[in-house]
C-alpha positions as CSV (number, residue, x, y, z in Angstrom):
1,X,0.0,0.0,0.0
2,X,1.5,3.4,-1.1
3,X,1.7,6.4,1.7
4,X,1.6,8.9,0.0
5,X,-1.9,10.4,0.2
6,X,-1.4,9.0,4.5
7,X,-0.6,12.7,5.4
8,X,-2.9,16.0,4.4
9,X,-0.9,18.9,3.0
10,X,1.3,20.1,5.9
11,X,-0.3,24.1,5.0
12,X,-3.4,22.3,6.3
13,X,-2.3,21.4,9.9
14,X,-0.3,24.7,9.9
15,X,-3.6,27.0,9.2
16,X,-5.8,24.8,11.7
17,X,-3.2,24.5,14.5
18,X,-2.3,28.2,14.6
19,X,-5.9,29.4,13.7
20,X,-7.3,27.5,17.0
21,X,-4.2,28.4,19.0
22,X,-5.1,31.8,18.2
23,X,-8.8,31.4,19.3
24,X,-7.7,29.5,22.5
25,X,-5.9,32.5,23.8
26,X,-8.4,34.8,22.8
27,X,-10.3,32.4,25.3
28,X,-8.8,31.8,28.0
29,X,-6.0,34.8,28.1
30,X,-4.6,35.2,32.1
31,X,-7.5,33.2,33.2
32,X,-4.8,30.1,33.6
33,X,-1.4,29.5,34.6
34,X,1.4,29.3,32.5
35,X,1.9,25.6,32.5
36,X,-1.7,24.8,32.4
37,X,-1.7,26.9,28.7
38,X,1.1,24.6,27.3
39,X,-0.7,21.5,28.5
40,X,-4.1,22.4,27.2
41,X,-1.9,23.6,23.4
42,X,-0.3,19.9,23.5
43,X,-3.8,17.9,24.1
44,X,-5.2,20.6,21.4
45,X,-2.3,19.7,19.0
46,X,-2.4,16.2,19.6
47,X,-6.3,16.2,19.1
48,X,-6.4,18.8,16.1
49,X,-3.4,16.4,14.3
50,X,-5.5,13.5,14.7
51,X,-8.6,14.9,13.5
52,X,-6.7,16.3,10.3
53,X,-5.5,13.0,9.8
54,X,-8.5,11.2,9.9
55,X,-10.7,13.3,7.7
56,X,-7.7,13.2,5.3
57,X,-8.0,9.9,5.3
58,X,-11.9,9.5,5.3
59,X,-12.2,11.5,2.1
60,X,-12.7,9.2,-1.2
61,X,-9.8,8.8,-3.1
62,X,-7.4,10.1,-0.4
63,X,-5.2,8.9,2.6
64,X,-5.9,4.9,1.0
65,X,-2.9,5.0,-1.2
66,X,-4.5,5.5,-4.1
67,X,-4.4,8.3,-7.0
68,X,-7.4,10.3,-8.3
């Protein structure tokens, strides 16, 4: 099985990652501590990577291995 459809467009996880980063400080600005904020960004990274990934994947003729 080929690979190379596995991953979506690295622009993709770039946009999403940096436009919900944004939205989560908007959020929660001074309203938690430092190390709190980098543990909610790594579950949000880790969830918004796999989410990516799988609807890559899901889409027909994408993520399978095989070509349009």
């Amino acid at each position: 099985m080929a690979t190379e459809n596995k991953w979506a467009p690295w622009w993709v996880y770039v946009v999403v990652i940096v436009g919900c980063n944004f939205a989560k400080q908007r959020l929660i600005e001074d309203r938690v501590p430092g190390a709190a904020n980098v543990a909610i960004t790594v579950v949000m990274v880790a969830v918004l990577v796999a989410a990516i990934t799988a609807i890559h994947r899901a889409r027909p003729g994408r993520g399978a291995g095989t070509r349009p």
